[in-house]
C-alpha positions in Angstrom: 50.5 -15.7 30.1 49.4 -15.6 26.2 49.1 -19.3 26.3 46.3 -18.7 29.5 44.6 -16.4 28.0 44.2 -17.9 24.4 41.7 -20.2 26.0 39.4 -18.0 27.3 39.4 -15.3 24.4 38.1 -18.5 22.8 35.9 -19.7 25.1 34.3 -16.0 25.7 33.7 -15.5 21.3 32.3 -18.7 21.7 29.9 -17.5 24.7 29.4 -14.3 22.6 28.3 -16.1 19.3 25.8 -18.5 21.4 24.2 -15.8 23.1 23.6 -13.5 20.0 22.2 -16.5 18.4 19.9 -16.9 21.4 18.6 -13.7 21.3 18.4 -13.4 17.6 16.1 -17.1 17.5 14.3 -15.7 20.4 13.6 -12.4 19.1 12.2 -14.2 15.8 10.1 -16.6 17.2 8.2 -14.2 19.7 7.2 -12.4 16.4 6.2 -15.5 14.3 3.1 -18.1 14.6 2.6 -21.9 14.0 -0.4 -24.2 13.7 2.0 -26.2 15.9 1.3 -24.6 18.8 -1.6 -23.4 20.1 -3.4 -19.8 21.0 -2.1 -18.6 24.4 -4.5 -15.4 24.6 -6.5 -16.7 27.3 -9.4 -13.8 27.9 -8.3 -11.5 25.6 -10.2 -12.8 23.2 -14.3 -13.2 23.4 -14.2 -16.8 23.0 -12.2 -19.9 23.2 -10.4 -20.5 20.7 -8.9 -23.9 21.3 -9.5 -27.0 18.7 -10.0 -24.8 15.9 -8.9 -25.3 12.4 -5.3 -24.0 11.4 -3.4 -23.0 8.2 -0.7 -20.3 6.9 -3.1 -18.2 5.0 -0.7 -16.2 3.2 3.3 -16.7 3.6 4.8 -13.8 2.1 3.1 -11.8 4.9 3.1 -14.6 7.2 -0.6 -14.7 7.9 -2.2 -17.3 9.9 -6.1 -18.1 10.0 -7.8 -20.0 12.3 -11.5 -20.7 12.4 -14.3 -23.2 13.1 -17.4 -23.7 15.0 -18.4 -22.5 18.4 -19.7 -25.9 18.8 -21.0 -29.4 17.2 -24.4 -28.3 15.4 -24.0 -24.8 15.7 -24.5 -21.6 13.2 -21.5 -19.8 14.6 -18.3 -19.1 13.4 -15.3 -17.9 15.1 -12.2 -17.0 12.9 -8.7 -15.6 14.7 -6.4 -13.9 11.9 -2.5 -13.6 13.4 -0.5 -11.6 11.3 3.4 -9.9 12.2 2.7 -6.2 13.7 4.2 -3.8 11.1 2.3 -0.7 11.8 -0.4 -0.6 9.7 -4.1 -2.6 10.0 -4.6 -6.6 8.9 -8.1 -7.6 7.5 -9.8 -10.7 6.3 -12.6 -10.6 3.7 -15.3 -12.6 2.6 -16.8 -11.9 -1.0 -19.8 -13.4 -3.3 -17.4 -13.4 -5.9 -13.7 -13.7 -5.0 -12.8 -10.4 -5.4 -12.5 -7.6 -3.0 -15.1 -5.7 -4.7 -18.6 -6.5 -2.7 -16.8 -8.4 0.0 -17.4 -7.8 4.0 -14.2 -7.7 5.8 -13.1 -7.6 9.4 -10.5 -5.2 9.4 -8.6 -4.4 12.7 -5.5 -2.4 14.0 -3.3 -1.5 17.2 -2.3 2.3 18.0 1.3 3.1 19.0 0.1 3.3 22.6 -1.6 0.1 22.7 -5.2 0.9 22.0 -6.8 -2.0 19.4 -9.6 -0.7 17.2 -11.5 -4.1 15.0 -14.4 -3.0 12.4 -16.3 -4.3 9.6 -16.2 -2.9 6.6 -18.4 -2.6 3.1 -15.9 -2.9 0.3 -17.6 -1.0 -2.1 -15.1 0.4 -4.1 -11.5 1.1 -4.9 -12.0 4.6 -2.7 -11.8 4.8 1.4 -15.0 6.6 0.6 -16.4 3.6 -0.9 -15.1 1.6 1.8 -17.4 2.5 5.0 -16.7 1.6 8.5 -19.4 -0.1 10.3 -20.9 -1.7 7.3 -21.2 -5.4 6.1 -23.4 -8.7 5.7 -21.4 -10.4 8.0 -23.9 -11.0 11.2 -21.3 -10.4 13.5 -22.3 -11.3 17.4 -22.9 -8.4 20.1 -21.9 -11.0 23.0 -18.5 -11.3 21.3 -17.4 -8.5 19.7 -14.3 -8.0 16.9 -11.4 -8.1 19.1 -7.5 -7.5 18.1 -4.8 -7.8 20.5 -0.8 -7.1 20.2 1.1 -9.6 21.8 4.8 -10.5 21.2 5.2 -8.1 18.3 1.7 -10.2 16.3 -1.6 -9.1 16.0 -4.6 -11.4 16.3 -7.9 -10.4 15.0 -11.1 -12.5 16.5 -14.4 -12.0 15.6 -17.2 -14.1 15.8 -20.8 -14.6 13.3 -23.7 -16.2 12.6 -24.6 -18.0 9.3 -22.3 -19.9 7.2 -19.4 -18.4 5.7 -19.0 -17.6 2.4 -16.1 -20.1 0.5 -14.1 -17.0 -1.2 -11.9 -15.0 1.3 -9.7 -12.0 0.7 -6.7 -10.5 2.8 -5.2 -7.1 2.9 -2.6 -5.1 5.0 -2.1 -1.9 5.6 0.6 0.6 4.8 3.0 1.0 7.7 2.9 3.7 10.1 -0.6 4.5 8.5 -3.4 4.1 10.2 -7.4 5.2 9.9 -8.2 8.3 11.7 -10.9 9.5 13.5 -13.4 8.7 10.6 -12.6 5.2 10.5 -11.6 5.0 6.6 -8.9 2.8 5.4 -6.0 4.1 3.7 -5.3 2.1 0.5 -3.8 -1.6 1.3 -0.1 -2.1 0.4 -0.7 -5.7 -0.6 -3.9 -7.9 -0.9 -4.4 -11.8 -1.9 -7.5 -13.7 -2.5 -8.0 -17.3 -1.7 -11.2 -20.0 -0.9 -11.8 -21.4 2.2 -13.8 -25.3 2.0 -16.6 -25.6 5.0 -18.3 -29.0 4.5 -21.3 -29.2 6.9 -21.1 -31.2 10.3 -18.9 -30.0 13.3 -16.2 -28.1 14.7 -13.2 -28.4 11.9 -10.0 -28.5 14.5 -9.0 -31.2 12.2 -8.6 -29.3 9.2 -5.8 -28.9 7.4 -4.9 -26.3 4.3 -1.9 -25.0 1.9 0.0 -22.5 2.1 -0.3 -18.8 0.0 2.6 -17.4 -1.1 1.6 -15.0 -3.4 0.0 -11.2 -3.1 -0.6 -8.5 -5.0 -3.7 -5.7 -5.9 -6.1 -8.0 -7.6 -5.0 -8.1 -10.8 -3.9 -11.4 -12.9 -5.4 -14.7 -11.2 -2.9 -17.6 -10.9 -4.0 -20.3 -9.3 -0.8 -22.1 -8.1 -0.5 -25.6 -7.8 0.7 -26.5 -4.9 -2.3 -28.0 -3.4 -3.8 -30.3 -6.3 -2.7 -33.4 -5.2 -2.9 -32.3 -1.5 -6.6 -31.7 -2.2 -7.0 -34.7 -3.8 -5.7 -36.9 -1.5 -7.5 -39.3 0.6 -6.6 -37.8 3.8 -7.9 -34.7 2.6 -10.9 -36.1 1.9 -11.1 -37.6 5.3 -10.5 -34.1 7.0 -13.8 -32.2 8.4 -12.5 -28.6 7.1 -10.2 -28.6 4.3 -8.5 -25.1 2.7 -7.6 -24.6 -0.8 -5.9 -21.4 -1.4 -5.6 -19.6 -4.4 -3.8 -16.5 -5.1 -4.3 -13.4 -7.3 -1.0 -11.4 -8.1 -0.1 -8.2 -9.8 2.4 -5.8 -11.0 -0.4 -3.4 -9.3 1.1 -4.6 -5.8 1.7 -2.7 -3.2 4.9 -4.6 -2.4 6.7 -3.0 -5.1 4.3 -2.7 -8.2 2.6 0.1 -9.7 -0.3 0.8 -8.3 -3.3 3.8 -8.8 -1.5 6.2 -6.7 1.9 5.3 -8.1 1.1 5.9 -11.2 -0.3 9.4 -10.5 3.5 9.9 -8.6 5.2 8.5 -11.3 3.4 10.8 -14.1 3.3 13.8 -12.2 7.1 13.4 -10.9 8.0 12.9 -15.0 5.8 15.9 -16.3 5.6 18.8 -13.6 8.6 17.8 -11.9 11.0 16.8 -14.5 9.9 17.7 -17.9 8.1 21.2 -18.2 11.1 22.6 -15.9 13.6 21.4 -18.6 11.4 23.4 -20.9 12.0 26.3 -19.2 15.5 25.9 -19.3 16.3 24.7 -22.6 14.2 28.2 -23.5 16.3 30.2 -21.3 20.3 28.9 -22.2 19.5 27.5 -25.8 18.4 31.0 -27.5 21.5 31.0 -29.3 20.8 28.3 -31.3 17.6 29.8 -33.1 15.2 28.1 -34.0 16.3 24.8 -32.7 16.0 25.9 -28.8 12.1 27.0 -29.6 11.2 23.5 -31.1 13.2 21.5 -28.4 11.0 23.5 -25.9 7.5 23.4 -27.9 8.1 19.5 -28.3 9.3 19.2 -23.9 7.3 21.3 -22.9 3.8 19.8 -25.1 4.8 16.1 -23.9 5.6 17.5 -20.3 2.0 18.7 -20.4 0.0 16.2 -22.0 1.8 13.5 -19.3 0.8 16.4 -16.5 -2.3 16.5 -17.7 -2.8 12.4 -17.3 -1.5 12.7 -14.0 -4.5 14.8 -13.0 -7.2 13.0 -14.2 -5.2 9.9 -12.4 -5.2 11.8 -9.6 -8.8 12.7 -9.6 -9.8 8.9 -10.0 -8.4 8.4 -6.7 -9.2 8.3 -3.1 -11.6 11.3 -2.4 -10.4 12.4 0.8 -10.5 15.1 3.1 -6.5 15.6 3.4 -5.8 15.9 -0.5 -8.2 18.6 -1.0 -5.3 20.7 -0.8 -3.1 18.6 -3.1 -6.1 18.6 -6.3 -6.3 22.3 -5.7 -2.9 23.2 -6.4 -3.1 20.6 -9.5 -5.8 22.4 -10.7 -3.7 25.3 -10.1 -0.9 24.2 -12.2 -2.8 22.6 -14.9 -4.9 26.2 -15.9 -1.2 27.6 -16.0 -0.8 25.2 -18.7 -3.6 25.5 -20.1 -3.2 29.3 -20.6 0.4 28.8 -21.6 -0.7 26.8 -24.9 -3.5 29.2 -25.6 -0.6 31.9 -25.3 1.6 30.2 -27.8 -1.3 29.9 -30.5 -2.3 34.3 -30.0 2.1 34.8 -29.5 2.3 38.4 -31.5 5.0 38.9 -33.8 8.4 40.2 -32.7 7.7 43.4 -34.2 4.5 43.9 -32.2 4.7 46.4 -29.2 2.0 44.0 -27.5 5.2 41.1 -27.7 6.7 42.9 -25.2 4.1 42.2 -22.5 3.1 38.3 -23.9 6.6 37.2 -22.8 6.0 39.1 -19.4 3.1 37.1 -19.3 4.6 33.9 -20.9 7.9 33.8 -18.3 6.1 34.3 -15.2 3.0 32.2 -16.0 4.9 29.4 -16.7 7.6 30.3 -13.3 4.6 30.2 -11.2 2.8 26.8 -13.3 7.0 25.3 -12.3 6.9 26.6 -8.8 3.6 24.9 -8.1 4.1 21.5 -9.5 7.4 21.2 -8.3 6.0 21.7 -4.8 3.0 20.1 -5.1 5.5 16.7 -6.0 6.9 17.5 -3.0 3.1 17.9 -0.9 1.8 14.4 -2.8 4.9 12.7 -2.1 4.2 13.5 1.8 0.7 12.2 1.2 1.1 9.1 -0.4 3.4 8.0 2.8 5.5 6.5 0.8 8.6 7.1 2.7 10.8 10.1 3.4 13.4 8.4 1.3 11.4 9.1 -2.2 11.2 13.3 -0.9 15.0 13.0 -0.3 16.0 11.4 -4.1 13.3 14.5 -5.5 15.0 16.8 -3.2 18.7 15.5 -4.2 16.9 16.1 -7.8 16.0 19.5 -7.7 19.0 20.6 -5.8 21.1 19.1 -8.8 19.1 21.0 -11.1 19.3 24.5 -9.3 22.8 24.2 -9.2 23.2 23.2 -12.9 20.9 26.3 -13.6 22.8 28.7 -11.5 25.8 27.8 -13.6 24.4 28.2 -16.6 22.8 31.7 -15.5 26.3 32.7 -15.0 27.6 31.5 -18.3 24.4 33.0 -19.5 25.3 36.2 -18.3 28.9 36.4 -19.2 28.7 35.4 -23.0 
């Protein structure tokens, strides 16, 4: 009976491993695109897109661009951006000077429920506030609107204008699970590149060919890769109505994984309010014993922890002036007086002879509990802003919980010697 049944235990592992393999090649190629094949969108986009020129705008993101003219001796452009659907909104630029400073971008995005929302935008600054909806040079066309449809887990941006494009192109996406609300402004990207785009005059380029970007990154360091020198000068690049030359700005500034404006303000505030000033405290509080060393261990903490929480402040103030972190400044402000006032304390401390020193360490313990209180919360609040991930809340959480621990034991060590 074994000897039957050997058989078909093998054939049915191999039936197993064939179908998971099926499903697992199917599942990645409903969520991937190709200039090999063509644009099966039919009517939901304004306008046919068939014949127009193709390329893998940007790899690591897996952005695909296609564009050319509406037709032969036409001023009309029609550009359809595919990019994988992570949750967040997909835009393409155009800018006088290859950065995304000054550029006019389509940006567009699809809700959890379905709903697709496509706008141009004025990048006018590093801010959302600088960044308003609704504005651009880009003479975009009333009889085809910007479009972005969700289909098999990609979204594809179309929009259509008048007027020859400009040659320098930029492209963003948005943080995941993060979208623009009701007022339309962006949140920051996560990742950007920059590239150039080559439209020699005469018709429709569905002949075109490009390279390929694989880089990204906030704008920072140019590096202009080499992939396609001798691909651009090649006689049958020459030959091709609409050739693509891409190249691609990096950073450590990245969203993918660099520091960026924001991060920086986490990083600094995370060190100094939520780190450094409470070791202050505590190195005050269990080190008396050891006088004078614990007083200059806590005046040299607790002076870097504030001159690092001060930085983080004016970082923070030099960001994104939005409604939803009015909150988050005030409490900084908060804290940062209580820090303020603490240094003015220690240079008016009274002797320890005074009667008056009695009430200036009142005032000097609970200024600063309430100036640790704050920040450490306020980490907390900022990390929920910056969407970073509930992950980054749990290893600060896991932190602080060490840290109470540790100081309830060494309250009660405290206490008994």
């Amino acid at each position: 009976m074994d000897g039957i049944m050997r058989p078909w235990h093998s054939l049915l592992l191999v039936l197993c491993f064939v179908g998971s393999s099926s499903l697992l090649v199917s599942s990645q190629t409903s969520s991937s695109d190709s200039c090999t094949t063509a644009l099966s969108l039919g009517s939901l986009i304004p306008f046919n897109a068939t014949g127009l020129a193709c390329f893998q705008a940007w790899a690591s993101q897996d952005f695909v661009l296609r564009f050319g003219k509406e037709a032969s001796g036409s001023n009309v452009w029609n550009f359809v951006l595919s990019a994988p659907d992570s949750g967040g909104y997909i835009s393409v630029g155009f800018s006088p000077t290859g950065r995304m400073l000054g550029s006019s971008a389509v940006v567009g995005w699809v809700t959890s429920s379905g709903v697709g929302t496509a706008r141009q935008y004025y990048l006018g600054g590093t801010s959302s506030r600088s960044c308003p909806p609704d504005q651009g040079k880009l003479a975009l066309s009333r009889a085809a609107a910007p479009t972005i449809v969700s289909k098999d887990s990609r979204l594809y941006l179309a929009f259509q204008f008048s007027g020859q494009p400009l040659t320098d192109v930029v492209y963003a996406v948005g943080p995941a699970g993060s979208l623009p609300g009701s007022n339309g402004l962006l949140p920051q990207h996560q990742d950007m590149t920059s590239g150039t785009i080559t439209l020699p005059g005469g018709t429709s380029g569905g002949a075109g060919g490009g390279s390929t970007s694989t880089g990204g990154g906030g704008g920072g360091t140019p590096i202009t890769r080499a992939v396609s020198d001798s691909f651009l000068g090649s006689t049958s690049c020459r030959h091709h109505r609409v050739s693509v030359c891409v190249t691609i700005f990096s950073s450590a500034a990245s969203g993918g994984g660099g520091l960026n404006s924001k991060r920086r303000h986490g990083v600094l505030a995370v060190i100094s309010w939520g780190a450094m000033v409470p070791a202050g405290v505590a190195l005050a509080r269990f080190l008396k014993r050891f006088d004078p060393l614990w007083f200059y261990t806590h005046a040299v903490v607790q002076g870097l922890g504030f001159v690092l929480g001060a930085v983080a402040i004016v970082a923070g103030f030099r960001l994104d002036d939005e409604d939803e972190v009015g909150a988050h400044k005030a409490i900084g402000i908060v804290v940062l007086v209580c820090a303020c006032l603490q240094v003015m304390a220690v240079l008016a401390r009274p002797i320890k002879e005074s009667k008056a020193r009695k009430y200036w360490n009142w005032y000097h313990h609970y200024v600063g509990r309430a100036a640790v209180v704050l920040g450490a919360g306020n980490v907390f609040y900022g990390l929920s802003l910056a969407k970073e991930g509930q992950k980054w809340s749990y290893v600060y959480g896991i932190f602080v919980g060490v840290c109470a621990v540790a100081y309830l034991v060494l309250e009660e060590w405290r206490r008994r010697h």
